[in-house]
N, CA, C and O atoms as a printed pandas DataFrame, in Angstrom:
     atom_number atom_name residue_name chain_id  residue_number  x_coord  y_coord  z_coord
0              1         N          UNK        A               1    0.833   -1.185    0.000
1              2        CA          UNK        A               1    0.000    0.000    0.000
2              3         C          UNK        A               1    0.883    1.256    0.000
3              4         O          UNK        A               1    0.480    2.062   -0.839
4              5         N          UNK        A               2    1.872    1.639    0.622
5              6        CA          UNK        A               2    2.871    2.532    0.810
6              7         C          UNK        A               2    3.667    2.655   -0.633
7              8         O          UNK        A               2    3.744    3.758   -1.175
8              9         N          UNK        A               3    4.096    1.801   -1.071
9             10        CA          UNK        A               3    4.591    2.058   -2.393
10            11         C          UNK        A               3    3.709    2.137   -3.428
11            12         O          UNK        A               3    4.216    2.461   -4.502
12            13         N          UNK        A               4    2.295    1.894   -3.415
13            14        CA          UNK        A               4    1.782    2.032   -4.408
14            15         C          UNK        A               4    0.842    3.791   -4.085
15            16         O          UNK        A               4    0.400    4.376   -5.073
16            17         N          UNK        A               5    0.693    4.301   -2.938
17            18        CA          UNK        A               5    0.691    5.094   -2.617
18            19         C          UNK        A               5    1.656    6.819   -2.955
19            20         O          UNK        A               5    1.349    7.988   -3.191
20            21         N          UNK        A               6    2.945    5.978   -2.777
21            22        CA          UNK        A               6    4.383    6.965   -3.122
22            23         C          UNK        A               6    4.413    7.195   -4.799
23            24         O          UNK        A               6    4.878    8.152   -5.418
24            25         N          UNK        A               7    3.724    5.929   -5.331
25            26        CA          UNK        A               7    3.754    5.786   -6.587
26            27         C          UNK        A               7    2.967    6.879   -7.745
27            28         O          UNK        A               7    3.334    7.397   -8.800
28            29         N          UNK        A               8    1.683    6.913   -6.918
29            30        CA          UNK        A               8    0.729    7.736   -7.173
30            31         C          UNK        A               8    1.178    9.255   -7.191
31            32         O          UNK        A               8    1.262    9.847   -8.267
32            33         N          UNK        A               9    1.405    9.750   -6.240
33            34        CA          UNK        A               9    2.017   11.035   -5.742
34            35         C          UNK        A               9    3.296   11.193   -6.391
35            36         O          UNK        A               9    3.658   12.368   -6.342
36            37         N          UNK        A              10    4.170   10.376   -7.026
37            38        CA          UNK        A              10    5.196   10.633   -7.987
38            39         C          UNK        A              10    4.459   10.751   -9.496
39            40         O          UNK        A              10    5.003   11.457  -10.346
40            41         N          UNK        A              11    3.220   10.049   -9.803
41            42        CA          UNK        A              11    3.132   10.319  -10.958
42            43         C          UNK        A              11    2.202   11.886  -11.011
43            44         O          UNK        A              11    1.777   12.527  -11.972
44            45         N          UNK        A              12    2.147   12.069   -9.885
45            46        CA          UNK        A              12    1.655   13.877   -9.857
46            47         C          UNK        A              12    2.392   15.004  -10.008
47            48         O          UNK        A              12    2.050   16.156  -10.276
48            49         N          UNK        A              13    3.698   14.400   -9.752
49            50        CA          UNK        A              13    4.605   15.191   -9.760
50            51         C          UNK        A              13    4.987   15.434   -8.792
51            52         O          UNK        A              13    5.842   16.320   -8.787
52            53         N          UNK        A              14    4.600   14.823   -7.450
53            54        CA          UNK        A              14    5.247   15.108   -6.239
54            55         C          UNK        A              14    6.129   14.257   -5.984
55            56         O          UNK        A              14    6.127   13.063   -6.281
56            57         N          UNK        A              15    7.380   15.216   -5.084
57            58        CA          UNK        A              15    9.039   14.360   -4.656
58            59         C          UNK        A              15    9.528   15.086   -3.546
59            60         O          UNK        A              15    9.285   16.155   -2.985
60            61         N          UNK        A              16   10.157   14.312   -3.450
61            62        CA          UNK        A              16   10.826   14.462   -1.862
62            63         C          UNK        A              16   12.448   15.394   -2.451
63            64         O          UNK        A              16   13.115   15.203   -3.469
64            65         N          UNK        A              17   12.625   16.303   -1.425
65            66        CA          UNK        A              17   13.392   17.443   -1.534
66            67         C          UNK        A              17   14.668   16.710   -0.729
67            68         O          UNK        A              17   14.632   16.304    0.433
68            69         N          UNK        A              18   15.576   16.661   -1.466
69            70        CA          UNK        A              18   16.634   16.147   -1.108
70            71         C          UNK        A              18   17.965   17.013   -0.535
71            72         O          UNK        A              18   18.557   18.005   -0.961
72            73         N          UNK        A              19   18.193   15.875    1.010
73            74        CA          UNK        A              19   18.726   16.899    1.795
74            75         C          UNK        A              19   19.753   16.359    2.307
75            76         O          UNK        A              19   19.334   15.692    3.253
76            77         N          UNK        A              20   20.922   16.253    2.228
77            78        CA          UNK        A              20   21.822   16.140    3.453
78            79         C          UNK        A              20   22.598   16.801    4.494
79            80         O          UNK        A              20   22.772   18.005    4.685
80            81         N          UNK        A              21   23.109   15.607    5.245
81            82        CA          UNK        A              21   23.922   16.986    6.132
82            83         C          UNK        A              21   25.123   16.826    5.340
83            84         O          UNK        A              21   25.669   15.891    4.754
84            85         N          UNK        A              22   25.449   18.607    5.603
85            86        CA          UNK        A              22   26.906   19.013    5.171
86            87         C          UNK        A              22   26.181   20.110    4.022
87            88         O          UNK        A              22   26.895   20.961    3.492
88            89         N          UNK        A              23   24.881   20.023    3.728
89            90        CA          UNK        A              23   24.909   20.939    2.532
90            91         C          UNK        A              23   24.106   22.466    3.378
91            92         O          UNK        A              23   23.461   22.807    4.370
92            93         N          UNK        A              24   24.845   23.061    1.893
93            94        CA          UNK        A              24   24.920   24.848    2.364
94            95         C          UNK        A              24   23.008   24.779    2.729
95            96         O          UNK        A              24   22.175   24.034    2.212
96            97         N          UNK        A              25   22.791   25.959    3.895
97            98        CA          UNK        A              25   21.428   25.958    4.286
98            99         C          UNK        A              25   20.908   26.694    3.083
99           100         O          UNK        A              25   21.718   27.296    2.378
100          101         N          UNK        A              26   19.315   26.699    2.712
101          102        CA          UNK        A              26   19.233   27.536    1.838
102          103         C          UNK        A              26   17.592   27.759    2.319
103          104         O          UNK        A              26   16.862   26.769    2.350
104          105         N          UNK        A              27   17.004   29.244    2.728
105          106        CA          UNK        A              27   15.827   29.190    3.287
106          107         C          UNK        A              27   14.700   29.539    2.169
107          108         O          UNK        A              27   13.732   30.214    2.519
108          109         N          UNK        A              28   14.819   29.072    0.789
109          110        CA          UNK        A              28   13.809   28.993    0.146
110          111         C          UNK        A              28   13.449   27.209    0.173
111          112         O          UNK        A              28   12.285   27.104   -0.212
112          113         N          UNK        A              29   13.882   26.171    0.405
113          114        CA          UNK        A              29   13.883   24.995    0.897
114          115         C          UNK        A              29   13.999   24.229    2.301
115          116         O          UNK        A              29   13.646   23.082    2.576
116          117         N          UNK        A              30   14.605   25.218    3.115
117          118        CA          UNK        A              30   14.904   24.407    4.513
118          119         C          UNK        A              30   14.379   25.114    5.251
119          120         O          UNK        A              30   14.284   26.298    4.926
120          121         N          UNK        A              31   13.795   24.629    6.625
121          122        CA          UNK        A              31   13.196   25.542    7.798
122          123         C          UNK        A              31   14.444   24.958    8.443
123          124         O          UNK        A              31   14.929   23.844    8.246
124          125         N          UNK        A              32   14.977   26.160    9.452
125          126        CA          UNK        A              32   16.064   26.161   10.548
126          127         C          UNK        A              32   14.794   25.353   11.694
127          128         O          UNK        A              32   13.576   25.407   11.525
128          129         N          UNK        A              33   15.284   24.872   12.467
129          130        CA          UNK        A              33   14.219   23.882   13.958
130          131         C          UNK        A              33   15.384   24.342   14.821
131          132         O          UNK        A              33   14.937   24.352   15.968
132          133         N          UNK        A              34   16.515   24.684   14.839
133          134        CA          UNK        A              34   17.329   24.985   15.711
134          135         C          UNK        A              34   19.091   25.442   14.955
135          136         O          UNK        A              34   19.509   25.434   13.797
136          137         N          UNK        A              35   19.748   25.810   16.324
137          138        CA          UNK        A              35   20.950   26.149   15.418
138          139         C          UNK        A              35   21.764   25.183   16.296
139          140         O          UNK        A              35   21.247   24.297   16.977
140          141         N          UNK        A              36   23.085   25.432   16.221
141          142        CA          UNK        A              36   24.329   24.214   16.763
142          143         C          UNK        A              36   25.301   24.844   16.610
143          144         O          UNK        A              36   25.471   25.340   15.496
144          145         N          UNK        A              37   26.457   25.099   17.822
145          146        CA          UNK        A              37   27.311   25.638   17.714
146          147         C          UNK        A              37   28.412   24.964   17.503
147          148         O          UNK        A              37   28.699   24.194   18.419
148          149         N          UNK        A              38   29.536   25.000   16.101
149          150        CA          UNK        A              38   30.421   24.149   15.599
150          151         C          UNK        A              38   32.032   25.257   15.606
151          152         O          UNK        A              38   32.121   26.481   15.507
152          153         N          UNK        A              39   32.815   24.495   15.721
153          154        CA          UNK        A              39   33.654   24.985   15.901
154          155         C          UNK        A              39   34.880   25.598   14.461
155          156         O          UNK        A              39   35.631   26.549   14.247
156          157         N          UNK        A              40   34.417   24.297   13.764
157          158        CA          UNK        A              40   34.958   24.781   11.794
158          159         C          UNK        A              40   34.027   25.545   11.565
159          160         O          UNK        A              40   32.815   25.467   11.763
160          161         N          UNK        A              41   35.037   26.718   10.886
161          162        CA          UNK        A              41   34.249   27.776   10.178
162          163         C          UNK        A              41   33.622   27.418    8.658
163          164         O          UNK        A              41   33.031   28.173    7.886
164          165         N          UNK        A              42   34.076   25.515    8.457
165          166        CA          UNK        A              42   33.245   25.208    6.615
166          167         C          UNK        A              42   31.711   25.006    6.957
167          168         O          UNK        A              42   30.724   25.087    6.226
168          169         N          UNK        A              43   31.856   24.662    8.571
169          170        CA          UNK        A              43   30.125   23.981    9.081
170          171         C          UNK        A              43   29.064   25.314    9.216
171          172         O          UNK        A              43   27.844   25.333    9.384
172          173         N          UNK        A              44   29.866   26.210    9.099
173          174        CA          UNK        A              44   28.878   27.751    9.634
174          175         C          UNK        A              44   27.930   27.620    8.422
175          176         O          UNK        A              44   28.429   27.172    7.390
176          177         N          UNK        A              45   26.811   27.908    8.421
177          178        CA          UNK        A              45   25.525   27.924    7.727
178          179         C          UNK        A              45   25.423   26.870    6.812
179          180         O          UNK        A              45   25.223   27.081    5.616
180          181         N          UNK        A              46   25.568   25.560    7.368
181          182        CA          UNK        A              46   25.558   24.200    6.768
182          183         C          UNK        A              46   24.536   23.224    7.528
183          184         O          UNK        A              46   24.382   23.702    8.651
184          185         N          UNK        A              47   24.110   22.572    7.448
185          186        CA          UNK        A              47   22.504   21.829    7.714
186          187         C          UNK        A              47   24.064   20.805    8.581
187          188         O          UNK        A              47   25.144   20.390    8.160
188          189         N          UNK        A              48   23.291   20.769   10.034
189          190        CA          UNK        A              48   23.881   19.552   10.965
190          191         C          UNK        A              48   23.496   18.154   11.235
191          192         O          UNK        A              48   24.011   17.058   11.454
192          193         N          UNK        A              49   21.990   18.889   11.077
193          194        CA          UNK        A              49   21.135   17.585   11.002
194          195         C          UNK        A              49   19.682   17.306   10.616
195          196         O          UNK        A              49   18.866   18.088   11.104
196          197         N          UNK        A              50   19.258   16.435    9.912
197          198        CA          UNK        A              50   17.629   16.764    8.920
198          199         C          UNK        A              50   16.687   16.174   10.230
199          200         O          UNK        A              50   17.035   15.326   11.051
200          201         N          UNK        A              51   15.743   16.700   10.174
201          202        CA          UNK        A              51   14.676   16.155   11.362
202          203         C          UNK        A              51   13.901   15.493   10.319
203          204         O          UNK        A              51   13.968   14.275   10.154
204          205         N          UNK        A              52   12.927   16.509    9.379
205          206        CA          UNK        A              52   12.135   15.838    8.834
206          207         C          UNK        A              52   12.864   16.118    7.614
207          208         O          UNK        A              52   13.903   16.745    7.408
208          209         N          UNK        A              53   11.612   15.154    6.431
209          210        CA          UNK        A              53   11.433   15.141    5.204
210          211         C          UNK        A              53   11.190   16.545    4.622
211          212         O          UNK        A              53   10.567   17.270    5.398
212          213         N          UNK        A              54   11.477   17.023    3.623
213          214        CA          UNK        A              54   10.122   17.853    2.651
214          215         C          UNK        A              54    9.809   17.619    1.404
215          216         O          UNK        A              54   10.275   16.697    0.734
216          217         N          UNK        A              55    9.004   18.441    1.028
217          218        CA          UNK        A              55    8.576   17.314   -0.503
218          219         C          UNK        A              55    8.150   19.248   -1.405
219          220         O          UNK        A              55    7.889   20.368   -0.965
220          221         N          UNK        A              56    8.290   18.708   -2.593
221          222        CA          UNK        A              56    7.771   20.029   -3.549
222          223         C          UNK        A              56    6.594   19.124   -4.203
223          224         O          UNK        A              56    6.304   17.995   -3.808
224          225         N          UNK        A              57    6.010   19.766   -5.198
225          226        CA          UNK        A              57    5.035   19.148   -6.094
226          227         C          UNK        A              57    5.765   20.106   -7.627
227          228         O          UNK        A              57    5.783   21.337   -7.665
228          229         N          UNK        A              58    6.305   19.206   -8.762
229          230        CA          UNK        A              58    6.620   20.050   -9.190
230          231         C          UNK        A              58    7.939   21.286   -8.846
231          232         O          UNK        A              58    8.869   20.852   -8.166
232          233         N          UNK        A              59    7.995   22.292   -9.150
233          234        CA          UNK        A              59    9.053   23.614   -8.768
234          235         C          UNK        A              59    8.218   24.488   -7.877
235          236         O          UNK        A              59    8.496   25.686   -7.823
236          237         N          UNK        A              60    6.785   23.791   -6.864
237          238        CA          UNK        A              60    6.683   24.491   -5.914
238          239         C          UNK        A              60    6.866   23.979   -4.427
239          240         O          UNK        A              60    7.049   22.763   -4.362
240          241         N          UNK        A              61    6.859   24.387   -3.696
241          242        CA          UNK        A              61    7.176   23.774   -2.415
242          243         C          UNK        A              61    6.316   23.365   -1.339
243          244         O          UNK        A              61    5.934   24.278   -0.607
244          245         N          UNK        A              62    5.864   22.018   -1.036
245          246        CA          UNK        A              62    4.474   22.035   -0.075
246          247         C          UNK        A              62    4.933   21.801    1.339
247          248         O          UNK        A              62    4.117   21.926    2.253
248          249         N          UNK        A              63    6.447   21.399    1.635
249          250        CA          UNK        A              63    6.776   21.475    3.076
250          251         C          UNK        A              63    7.898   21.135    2.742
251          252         O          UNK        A              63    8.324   20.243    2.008
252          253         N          UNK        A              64    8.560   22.262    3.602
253          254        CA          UNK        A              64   10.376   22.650    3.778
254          255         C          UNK        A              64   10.959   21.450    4.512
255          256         O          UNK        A              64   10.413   20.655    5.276
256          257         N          UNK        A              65   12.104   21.522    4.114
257          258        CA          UNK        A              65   12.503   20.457    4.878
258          259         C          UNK        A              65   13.431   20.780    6.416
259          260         O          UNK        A              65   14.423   21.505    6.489
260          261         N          UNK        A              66   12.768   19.999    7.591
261          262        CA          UNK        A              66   13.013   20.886    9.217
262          263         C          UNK        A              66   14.465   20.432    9.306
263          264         O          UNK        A              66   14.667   19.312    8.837
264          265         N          UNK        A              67   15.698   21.183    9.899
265          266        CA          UNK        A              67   16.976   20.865    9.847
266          267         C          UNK        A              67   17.719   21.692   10.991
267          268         O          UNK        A              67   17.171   22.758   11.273
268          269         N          UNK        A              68   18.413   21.500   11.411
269          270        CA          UNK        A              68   19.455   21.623   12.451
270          271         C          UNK        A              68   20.429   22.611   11.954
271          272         O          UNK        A              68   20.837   22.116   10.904
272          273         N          UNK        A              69   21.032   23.755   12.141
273          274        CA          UNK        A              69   22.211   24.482   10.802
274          275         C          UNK        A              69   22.978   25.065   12.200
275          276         O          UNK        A              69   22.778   25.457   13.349
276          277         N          UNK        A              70   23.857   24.847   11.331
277          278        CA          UNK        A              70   25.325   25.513   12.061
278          279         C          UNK        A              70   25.914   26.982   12.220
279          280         O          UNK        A              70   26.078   27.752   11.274
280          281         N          UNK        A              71   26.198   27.252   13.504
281          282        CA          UNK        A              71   26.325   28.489   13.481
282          283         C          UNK        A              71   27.704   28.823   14.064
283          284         O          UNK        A              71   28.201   27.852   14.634
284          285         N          UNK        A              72   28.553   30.075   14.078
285          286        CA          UNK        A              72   29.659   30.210   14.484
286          287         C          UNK        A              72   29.832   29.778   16.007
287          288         O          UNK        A              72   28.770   29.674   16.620
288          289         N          UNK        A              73   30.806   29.555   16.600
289          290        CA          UNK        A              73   30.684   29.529   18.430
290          291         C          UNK        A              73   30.960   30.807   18.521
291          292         O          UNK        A              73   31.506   31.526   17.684
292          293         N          UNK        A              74   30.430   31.157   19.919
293          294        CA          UNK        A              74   30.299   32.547   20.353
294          295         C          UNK        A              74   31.092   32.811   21.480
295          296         O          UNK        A              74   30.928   32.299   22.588
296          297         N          UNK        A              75   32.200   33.853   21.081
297          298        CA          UNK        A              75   33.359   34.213   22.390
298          299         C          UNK        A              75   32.817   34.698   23.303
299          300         O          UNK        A              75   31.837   35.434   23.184
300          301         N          UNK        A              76   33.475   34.303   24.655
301          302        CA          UNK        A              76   33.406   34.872   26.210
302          303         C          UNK        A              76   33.701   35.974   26.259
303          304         O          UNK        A              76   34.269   36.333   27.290
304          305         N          UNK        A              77   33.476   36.891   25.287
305          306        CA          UNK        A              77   33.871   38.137   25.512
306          307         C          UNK        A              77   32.773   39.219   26.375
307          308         O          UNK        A              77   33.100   40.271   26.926
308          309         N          UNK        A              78   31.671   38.738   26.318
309          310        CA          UNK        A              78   30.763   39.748   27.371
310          311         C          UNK        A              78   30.618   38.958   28.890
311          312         O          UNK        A              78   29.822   39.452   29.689
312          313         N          UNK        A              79   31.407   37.696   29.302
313          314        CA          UNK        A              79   31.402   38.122   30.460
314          315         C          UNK        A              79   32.876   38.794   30.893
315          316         O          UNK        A              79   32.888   39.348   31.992
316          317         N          UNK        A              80   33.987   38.793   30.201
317          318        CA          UNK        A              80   35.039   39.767   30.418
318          319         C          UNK        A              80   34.599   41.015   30.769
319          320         O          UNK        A              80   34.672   41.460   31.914
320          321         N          UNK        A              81   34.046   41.723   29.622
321          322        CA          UNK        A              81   33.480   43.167   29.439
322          323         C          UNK        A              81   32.957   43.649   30.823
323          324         O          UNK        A              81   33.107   44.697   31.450
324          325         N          UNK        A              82   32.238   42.406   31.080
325          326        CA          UNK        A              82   31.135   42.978   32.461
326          327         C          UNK        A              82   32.532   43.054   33.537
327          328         O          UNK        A              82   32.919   43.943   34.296
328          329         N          UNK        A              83   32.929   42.042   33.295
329          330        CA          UNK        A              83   33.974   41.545   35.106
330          331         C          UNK        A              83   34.514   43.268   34.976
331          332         O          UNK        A              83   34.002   44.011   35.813
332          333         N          UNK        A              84   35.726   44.059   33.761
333          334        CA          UNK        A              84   36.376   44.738   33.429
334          335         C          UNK        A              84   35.587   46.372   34.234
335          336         O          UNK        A              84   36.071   47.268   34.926
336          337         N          UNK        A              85   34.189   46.104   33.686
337          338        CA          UNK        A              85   33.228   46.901   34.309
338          339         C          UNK        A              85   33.372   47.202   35.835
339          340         O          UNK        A              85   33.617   48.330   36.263
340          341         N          UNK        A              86   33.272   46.568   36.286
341          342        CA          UNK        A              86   33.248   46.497   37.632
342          343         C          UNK        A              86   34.019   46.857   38.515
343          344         O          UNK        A              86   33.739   46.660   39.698
């Protein structure tokens, strides 16, 4: 039933939006679900990890695909600032 199901919906023109990790984020296709702080600067705005699926119909889009993306790590520099403050 599932494949003859998938079958149907491919001959409509609907497909699954293909995603891995490591590829550049791109927010006309991917919803961010969270970010992740990585320490290589190649992982900064790169998908860490896919939660869900998404699918287009055709060249339009009926659900993004939910993903994990990488963001720079963030220096200890504002609790210095404050201590310096003081």
């Amino acid at each position: 039933v599932y494949r003859q199901m998938v079958a149907a919906l491919e001959s409509e023109g609907v497909s699954e939006i293909s995603c891995k990790i490591g590829d550049k984020f791109d927010h006309t296709i991917h919803a961010a679900m969270e970010t992740q702080e990585v320490t290589d600067e190649a992982l900064v705005d790169t998908i860490t990890k896919v939660i869900r699926k998404g699918y287009k119909i055709h060249d339009r889009l009926i659900k993004p695909v939910t993903v994990v993306v990488g963001k720079a790590k963030q220096e200890v520099k504002e609790n210095n600032e404050s201590q310096e403050q003081a």
